[in-house]
Wavefront OBJ file of the C-alpha trace (Angstrom):
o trace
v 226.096 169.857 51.547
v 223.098 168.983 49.992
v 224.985 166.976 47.157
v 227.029 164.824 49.987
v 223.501 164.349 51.747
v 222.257 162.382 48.929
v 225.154 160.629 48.297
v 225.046 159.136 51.786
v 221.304 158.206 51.007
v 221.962 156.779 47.707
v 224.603 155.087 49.116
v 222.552 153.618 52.037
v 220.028 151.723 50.178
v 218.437 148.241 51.588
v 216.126 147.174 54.264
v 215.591 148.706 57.406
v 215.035 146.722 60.526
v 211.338 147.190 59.961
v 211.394 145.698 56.313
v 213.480 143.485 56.995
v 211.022 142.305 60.135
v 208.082 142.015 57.896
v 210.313 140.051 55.201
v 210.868 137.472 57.452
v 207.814 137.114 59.387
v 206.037 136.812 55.829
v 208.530 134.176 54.712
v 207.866 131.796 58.314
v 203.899 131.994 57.309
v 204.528 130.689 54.339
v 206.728 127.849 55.335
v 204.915 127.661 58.263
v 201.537 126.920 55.818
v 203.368 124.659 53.523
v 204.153 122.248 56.444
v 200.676 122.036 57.451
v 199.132 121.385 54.344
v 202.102 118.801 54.041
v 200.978 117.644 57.448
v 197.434 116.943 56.205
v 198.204 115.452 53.048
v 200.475 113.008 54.466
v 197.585 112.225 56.951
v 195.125 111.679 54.249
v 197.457 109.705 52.222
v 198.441 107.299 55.252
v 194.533 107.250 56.217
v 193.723 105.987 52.700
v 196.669 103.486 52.683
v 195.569 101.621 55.749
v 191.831 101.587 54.499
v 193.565 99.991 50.854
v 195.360 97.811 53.031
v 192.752 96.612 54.939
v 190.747 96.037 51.878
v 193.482 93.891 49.781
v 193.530 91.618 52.905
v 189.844 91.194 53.213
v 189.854 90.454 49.464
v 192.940 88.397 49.431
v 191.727 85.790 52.757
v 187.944 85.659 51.003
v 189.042 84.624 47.776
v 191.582 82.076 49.099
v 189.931 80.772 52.187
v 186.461 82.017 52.089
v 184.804 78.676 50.703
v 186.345 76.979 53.826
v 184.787 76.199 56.841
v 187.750 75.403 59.097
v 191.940 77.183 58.852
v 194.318 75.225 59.466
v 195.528 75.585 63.338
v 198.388 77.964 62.932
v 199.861 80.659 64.930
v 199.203 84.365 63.690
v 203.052 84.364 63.254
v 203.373 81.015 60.577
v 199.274 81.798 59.154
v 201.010 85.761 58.313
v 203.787 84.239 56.707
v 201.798 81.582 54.656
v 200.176 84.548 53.293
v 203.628 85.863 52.238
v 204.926 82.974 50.929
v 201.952 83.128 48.414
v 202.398 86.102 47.164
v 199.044 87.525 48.307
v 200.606 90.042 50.051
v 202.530 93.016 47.828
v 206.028 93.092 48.726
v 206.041 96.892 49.455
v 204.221 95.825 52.724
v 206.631 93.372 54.049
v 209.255 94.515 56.978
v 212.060 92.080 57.713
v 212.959 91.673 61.803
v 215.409 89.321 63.165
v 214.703 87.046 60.073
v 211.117 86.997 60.249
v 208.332 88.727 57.442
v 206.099 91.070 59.014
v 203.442 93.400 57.387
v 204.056 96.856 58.097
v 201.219 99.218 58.377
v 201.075 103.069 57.361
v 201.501 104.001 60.776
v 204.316 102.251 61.489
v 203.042 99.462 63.520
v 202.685 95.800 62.141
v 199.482 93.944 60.570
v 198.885 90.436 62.627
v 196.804 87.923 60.782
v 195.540 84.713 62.751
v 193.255 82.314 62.391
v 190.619 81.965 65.308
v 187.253 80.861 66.562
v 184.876 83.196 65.972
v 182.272 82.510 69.157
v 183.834 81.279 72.335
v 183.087 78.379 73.416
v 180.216 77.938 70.871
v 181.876 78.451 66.657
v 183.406 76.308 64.813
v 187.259 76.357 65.106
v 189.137 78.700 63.120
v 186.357 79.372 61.338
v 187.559 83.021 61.065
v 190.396 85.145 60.513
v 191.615 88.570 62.761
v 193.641 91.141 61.134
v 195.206 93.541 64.153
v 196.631 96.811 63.438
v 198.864 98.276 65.947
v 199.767 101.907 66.497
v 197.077 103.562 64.496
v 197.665 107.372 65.525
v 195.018 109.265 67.612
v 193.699 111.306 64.293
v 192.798 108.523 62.167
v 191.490 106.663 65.024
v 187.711 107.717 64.243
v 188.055 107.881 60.587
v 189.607 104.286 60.397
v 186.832 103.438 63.036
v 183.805 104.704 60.419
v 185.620 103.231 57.533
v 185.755 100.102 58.314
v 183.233 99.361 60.808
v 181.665 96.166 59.100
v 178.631 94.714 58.587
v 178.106 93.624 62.323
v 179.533 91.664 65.525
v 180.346 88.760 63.462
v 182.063 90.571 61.034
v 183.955 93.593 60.451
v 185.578 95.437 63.622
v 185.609 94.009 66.639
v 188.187 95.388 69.379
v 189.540 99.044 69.562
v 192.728 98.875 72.131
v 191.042 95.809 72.847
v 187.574 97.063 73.867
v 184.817 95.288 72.161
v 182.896 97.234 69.563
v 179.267 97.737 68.491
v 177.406 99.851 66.315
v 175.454 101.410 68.838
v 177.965 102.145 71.023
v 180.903 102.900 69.362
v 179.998 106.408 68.046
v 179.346 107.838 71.626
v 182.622 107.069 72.776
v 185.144 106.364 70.249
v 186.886 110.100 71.046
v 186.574 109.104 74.714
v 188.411 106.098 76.100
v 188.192 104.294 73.371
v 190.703 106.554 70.703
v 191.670 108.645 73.844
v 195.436 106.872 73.954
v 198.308 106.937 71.542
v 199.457 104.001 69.390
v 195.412 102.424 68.716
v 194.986 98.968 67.934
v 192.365 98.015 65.573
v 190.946 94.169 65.530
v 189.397 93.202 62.708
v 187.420 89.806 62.209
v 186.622 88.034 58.814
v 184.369 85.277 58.604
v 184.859 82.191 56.028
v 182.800 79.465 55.324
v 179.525 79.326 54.776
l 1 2 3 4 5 6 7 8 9 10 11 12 13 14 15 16 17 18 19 20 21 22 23 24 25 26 27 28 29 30 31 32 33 34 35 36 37 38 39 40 41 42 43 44 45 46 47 48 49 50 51 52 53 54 55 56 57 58 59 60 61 62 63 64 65 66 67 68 69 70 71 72 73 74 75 76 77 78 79 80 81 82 83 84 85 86 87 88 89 90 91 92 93 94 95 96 97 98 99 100 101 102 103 104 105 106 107 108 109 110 111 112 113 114 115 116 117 118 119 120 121 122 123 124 125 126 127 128 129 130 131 132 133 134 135 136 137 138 139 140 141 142 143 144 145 146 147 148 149 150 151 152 153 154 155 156 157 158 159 160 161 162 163 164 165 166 167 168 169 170 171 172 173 174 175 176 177 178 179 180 181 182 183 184 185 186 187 188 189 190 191 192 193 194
């Protein structure tokens, strides 16, 4: 009896339900924490991509145009593509719809580049440049906000969802109203000319 009673234990081995509960809960936490840290690296790393963007732009415009006091009168559209067509732009950026360039953005949105007035009524025409991004994602709202805030109201950010920005304001409510909605725009303005 006591032979066959072994046997049968022997004979038995493996996880129990128990073991085989804890194997398995173990094994979710650690996919479970390898898609968040995946999570937050791919935030970081589309966070830093728009700021690079941003920056290549700015760079790009002030070393082509920034000794000029007036753009030519062009729609954001044909001024974008002029861009393009120079090759100041890299090509990894570049989204093809319906036959027409655009500049993709990190976030999935497009980058719109137009040359405007930069005081109503009062500025020189086209005597600046705005570069829009759309659908910047509530998370990076504030840390794209503080990045590239500028040097002031003539320069640097301007509009968030289209609500003017300033320095002294911005802070207080940018987690409000401001970055409260899905799919932020960001307006940034460039001065050239002297």
């Amino acid at each position: 009896m006591k032979i066959s009673l072994l046997r049968t234990r022997q004979n038995n081995l493996g996880f129990n339900l128990i073991e085989a509960a804890l194997v398995l809960g173990i094994a979710g936490i650690v996919v479970g924490g390898i898609f968040a840290a995946w999570g937050a690296v791919s935030g970081a790393n589309r966070l830093r991509r728009a700021q690079d963007q941003i920056t290549v732009i700015v760079n790009q415009i002030r070393s082509t145009y920034g000794n000029r006091s007036h753009l030519d009168d062009a729609p954001a559209p044909t001024f974008t593509n002029a861009l393009i067509n120079a090759g100041l732009l890299p090509d990894t950026w570049l989204e093809n719809l319906a036959g027409t360039n655009q500049i993709s953005n990190p976030y999935g949105g497009n980058i719109l580049i137009e040359p405007v007035s930069s005081a109503s009524g009062g500025g020189a025409s086209n005597d600046a440049i705005l570069i829009t991004f759309s659908a910047v994602t509530q998370a990076d709202c504030t840390k794209l906000a503080a990045n590239i805030l500028g040097a002031g109201r003539t320069e640097g950010l301007i509009k968030i969802n289209n609500i003017s920005v300033n320095t002294s304001t911005i802070f207080k409510d940018i987690r409000g109203s401001v970055c409260g909605s899905p799919g932020v725009s960001f307006t940034y303005m460039l001065r050239t000319g002297t």
